[in-house]
C-alpha positions as CSV (number, residue, x, y, z in Angstrom):
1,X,0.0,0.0,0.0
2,X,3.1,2.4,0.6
3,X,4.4,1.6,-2.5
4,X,1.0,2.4,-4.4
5,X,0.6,5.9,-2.2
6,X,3.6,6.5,-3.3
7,X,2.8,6.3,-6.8
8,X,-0.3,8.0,-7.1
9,X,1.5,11.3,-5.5
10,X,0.0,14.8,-7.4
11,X,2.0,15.2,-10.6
12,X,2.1,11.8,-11.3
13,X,-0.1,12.1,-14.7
14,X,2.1,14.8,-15.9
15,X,5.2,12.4,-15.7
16,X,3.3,10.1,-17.4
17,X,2.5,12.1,-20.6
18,X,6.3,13.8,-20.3
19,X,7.3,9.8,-20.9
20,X,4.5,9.5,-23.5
21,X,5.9,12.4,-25.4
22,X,9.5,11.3,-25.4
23,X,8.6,7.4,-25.9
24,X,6.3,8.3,-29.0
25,X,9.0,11.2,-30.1
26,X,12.3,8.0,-30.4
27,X,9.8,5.7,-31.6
28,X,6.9,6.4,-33.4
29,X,3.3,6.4,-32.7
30,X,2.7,2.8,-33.4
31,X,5.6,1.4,-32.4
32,X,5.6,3.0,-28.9
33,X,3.8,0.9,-26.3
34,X,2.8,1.2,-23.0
35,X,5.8,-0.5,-21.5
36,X,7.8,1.7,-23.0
37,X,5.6,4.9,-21.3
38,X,6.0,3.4,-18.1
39,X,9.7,2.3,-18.3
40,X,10.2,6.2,-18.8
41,X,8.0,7.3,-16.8
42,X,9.8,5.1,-13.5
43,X,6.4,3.4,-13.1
44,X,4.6,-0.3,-13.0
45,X,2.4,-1.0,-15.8
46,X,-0.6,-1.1,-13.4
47,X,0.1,2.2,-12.0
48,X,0.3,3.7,-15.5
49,X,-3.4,1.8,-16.4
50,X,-4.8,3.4,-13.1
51,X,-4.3,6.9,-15.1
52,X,-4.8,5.5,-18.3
53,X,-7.1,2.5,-19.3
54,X,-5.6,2.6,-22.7
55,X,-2.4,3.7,-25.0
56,X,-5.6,5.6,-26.9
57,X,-6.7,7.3,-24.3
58,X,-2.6,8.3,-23.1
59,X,-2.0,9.9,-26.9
60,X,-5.2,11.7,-26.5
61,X,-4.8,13.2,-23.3
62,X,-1.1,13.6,-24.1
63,X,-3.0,15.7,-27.9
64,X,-4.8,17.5,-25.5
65,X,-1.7,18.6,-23.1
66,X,0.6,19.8,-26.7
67,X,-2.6,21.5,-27.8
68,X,-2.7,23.7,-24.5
69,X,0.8,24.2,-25.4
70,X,-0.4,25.7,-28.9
71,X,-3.2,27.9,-27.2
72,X,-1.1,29.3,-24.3
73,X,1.2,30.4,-27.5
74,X,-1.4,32.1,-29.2
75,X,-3.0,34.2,-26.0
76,X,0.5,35.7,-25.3
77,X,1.1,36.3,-29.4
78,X,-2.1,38.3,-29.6
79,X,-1.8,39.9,-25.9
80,X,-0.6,42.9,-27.4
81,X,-3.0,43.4,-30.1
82,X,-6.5,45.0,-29.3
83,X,-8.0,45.0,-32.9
84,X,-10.0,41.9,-34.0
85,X,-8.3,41.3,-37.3
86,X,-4.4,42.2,-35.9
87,X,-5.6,39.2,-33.3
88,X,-6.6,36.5,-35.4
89,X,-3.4,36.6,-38.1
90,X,-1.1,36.7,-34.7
91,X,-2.6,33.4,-33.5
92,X,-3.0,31.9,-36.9
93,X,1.1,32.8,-37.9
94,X,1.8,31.7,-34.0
95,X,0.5,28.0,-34.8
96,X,1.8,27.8,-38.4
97,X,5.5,28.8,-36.9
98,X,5.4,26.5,-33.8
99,X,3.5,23.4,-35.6
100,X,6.9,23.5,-37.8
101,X,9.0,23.4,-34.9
102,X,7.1,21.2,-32.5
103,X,9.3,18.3,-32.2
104,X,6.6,15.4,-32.1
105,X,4.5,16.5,-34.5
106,X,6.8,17.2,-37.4
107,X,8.0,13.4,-36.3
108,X,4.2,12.0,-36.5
109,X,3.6,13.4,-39.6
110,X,6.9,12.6,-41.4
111,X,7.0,9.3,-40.2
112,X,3.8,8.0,-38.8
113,X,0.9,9.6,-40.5
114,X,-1.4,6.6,-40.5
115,X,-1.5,6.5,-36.8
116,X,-1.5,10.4,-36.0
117,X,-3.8,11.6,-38.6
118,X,-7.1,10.1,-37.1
119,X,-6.6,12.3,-34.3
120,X,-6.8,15.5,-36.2
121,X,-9.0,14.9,-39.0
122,X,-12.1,12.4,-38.7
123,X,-11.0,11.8,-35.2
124,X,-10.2,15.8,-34.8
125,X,-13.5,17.0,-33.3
126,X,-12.8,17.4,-29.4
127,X,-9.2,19.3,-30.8
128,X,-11.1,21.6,-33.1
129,X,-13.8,22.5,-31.2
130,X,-11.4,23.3,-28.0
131,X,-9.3,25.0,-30.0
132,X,-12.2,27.3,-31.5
133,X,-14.2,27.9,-28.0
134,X,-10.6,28.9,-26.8
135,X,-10.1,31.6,-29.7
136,X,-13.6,32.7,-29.5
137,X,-12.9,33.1,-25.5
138,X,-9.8,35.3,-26.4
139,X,-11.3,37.1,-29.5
140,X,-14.6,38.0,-28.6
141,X,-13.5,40.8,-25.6
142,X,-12.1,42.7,-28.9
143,X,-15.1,42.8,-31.4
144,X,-18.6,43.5,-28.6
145,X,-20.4,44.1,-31.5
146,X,-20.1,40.4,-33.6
147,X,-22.9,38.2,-32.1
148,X,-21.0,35.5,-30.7
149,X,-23.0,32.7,-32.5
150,X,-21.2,34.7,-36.1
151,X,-17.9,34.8,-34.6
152,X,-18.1,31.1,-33.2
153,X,-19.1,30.8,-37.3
154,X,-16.3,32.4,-38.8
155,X,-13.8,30.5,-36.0
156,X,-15.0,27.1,-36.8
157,X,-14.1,27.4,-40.4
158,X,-10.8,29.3,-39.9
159,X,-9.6,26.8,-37.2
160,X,-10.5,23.9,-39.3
161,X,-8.2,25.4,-42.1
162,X,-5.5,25.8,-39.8
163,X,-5.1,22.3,-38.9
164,X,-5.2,21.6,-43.0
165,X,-2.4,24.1,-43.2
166,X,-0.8,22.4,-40.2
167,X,-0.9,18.8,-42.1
168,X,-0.1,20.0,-45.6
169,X,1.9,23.3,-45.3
170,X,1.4,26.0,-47.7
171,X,4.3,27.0,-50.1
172,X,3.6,30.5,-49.1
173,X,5.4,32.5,-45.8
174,X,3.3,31.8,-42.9
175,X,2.4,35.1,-42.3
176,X,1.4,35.5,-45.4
177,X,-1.6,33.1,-45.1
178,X,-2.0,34.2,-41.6
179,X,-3.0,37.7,-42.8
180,X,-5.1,36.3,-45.6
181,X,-7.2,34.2,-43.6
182,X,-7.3,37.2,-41.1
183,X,-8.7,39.0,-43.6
184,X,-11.0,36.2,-45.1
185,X,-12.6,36.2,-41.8
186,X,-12.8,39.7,-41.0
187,X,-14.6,40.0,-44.5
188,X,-17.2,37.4,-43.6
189,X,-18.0,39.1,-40.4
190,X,-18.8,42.0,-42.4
191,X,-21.0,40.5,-45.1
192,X,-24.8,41.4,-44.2
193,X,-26.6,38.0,-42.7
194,X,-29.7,38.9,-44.0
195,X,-29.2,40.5,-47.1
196,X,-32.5,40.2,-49.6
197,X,-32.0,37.7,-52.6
198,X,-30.6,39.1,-55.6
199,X,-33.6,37.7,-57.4
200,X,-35.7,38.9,-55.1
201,X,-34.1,42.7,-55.0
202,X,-34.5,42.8,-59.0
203,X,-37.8,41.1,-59.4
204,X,-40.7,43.3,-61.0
205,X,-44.0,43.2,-58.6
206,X,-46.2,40.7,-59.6
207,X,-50.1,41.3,-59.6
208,X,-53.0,39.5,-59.9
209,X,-54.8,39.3,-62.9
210,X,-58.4,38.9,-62.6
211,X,-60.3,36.1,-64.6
212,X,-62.6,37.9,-67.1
C-alpha cells in the first residue's frame, strides 16, 4: 500500500504524458507501447493503467496537453494586439510557426501519419472544437459588436483550415496566409446576414390578374 501511495502522488499524470511524449518522439506512434511509457516514466504497468485505461486514451490526453501548449502560444502572441483582425493573423502565424517546430509533430507526420492523422481529421472533433471555443474566448473581448453565434461561425471554419495548413503546409510564408485568412474572416463578419436575394431585389412586382 506504501508503494501504491507513493505512486499515485499529485504530478504523477504529468510524468506520465512527459514519458509519452519522449517514448512516441524515439519511436513512433505505433511502435511505442505502454511498456515503453512506463519504463520512462519510473512506473509499473498497473500504476500507468490506473491513469490511463488505454495507449488511446494516453495519446489523447497527451493531444490534448501539446494543444494547451499551442493555445497558451497564441493568448501571449495576440496579448498585445486590441483590434480583432491584428488578433486573429497573430494566433494563426503563431501556430503555423510553432506546428513546424514542435518536435513530435513534425516526427508523427513525417513518419507516422497513418497513426497520428485520425486524431486531427475524422478523429479531430474534441481538438477543433477546443481550439475554436478557446479563440472565440480570447477574440470576442475585442469585437462587442459580432454576435457570438457569427464569430463562433467564422472560428470554426478558420480553425479547421489551420489544422489543414498544419498537415499540408502552404508554399507561401506563414504570415502571409496568416494575414489572408485574417482577412478572409474579417470580410465574412462583415458580409450582411440577412441581405434580400438578388432575385428577389430585381424582381418586377407581380399582380394578380383577374379572370374575365
Amino acid at each position: 500500500m506504501a508503494v501504491a501511495s507513493v505512486e499515485l502522488r499529485p504530478g504523477t499524470a504529468g510524468r506520465i504524458l512527459d514519458a509519452a511524449f519522449d517514448a512516441v518522439r524515439d519511436f513512433g506512434l505505433s511502435r511505442a507501447t505502454m511498456e515503453d511509457v512506463a519504463q520512462r516514466a519510473g512506473l509499473s504497468r498497473q500504476t500507468l493503467y490506473r491513469y490511463f485505461p488505454s495507449k488511446d486514451a494516453l495519446i489523447v490526453a497527451l493531444i490534448s496537453r501539446e494543444e494547451e501548449r499551442f493555445i497558451a502560444g497564441v493568448r501571449s502572441a495576440i496579448a498585445g494586439h486590441d483590434d480583432l483582425g491584428p488578433s486573429l493573423a497573430e494566433g494563426v502565424g503563431f501556430v503555423l510557426r510553432f506546428a513546424r517546430q514542435h518536435p513530435l509533430l513534425d516526427r508523427l507526420l513525417a513518419t507516422d501519419p497513418q497513426a497520428f492523422l485520425p486524431y486531427l481529421t475524422t478523429r479531430g472533433l474534441p481538438v477543433i472544437v477546443r481550439a475554436r471555443e478557446a479563440m472565440l474566448e480570447m477574440l470576442a473581448p475585442r469585437a462587442p459588436h459580432l454576435p457570438l453565434d457569427a464569430l463562433r461561425g467564422a472560428l470554426d471554419a478558420s480553425t479547421r483550415a489551420v489544422v489543414s495548413y498544419v498537415l499540408t503546409p502552404s508554399e507561401r510564408p506563414d504570415d502571409v496566409v496568416a494575414a489572408d485568412m485574417a482577412a478572409m474572416v474579417m470580410a465574412t463578419l462583415r458580409e450582411p446576414r440577412d441581405h434580400v436575394p438578388p432575385e428577389s431585389e430585381n424582381a418586377a412586382p407581380t399582380t394578380r390578374r383577374s379572370r374575365s
